[in-house]
N, C-alpha and C positions, 0 to 999 in steps of 0.2 A: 504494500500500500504506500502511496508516496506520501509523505510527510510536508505538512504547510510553513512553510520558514518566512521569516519578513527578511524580503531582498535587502532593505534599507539597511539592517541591521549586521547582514552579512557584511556589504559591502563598508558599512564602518569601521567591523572588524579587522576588513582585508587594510582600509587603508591605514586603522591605526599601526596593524602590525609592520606595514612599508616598508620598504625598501631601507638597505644599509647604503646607498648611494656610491657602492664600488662601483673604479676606473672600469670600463670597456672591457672586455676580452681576459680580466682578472677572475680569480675560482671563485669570488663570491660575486661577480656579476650574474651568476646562475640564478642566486637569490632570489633577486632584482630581474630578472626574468620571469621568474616562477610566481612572483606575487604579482604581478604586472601580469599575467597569463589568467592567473584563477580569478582577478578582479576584473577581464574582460567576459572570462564563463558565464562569472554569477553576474553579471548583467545582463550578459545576451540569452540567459538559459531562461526555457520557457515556462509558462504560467502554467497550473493551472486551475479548474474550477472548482472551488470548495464544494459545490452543491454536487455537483456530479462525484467529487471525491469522496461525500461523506454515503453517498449510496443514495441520493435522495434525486429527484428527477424536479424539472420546469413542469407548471404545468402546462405549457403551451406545447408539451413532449407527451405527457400522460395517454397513457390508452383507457383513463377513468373521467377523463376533462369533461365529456358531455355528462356524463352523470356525477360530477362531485359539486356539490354547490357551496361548500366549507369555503373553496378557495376563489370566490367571485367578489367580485366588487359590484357595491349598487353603486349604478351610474342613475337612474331617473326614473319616474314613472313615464311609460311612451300613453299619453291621452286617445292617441289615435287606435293604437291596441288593447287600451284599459289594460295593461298590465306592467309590470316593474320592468326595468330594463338592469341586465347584469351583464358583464364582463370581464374576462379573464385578464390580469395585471401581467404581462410579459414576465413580469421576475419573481413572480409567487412561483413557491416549492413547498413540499411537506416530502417527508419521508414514507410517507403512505402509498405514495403513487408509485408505477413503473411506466417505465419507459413504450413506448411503442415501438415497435420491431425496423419500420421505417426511416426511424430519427438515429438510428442508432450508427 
């Protein structure tokens, strides 16, 4: 399971740790390479989504979306249909829902 880490916090670490600012082509310019290496990884190294990592699904993903009504937002009553209008918020999640086979 991958583990969630604050980049921020990495990257503090790498630069408190810096470089010893050896000459060029000297045996501790390796150092200084190597720290200068892992602070380009942990920047450029990729995200990713809590909600999918902790096992839980969108529910704009759910294969329960038309019949769950827990995760709806009232938007209005529609006068013209006499009845309440609801919809789905893009970044609502519950751990209840799975995925559909499609989104996957």
């Amino acid at each position: 399971m991958d583990d969630l880490i604050s980049r921020k916090a990495l990257l503090k670490r790498l630069h408190d740790v810096g470089g010893c600012g050896a000459p060029p082509e000297s045996w501790a310019d390796g150092y200084d390479k190597a720290i200068d290496l892992a602070y380009g990884m942990a920047e450029n190294a990729p995200t990713i989504d809590p909600v999918h990592a902790s096992g839980a699904c969108y529910c704009r993903e759910c294969k329960y979306q038309d019949e769950c009504i827990c995760r709806i937002e009232f938007i209005g009553r529609n006068p013209i249909l006499e009845q309440n209008t609801y919809e789905y918020h893009p970044l609502h999640f519950c751990s209840n829902g799975q995925r559909r086979e499609d989104t996957k």
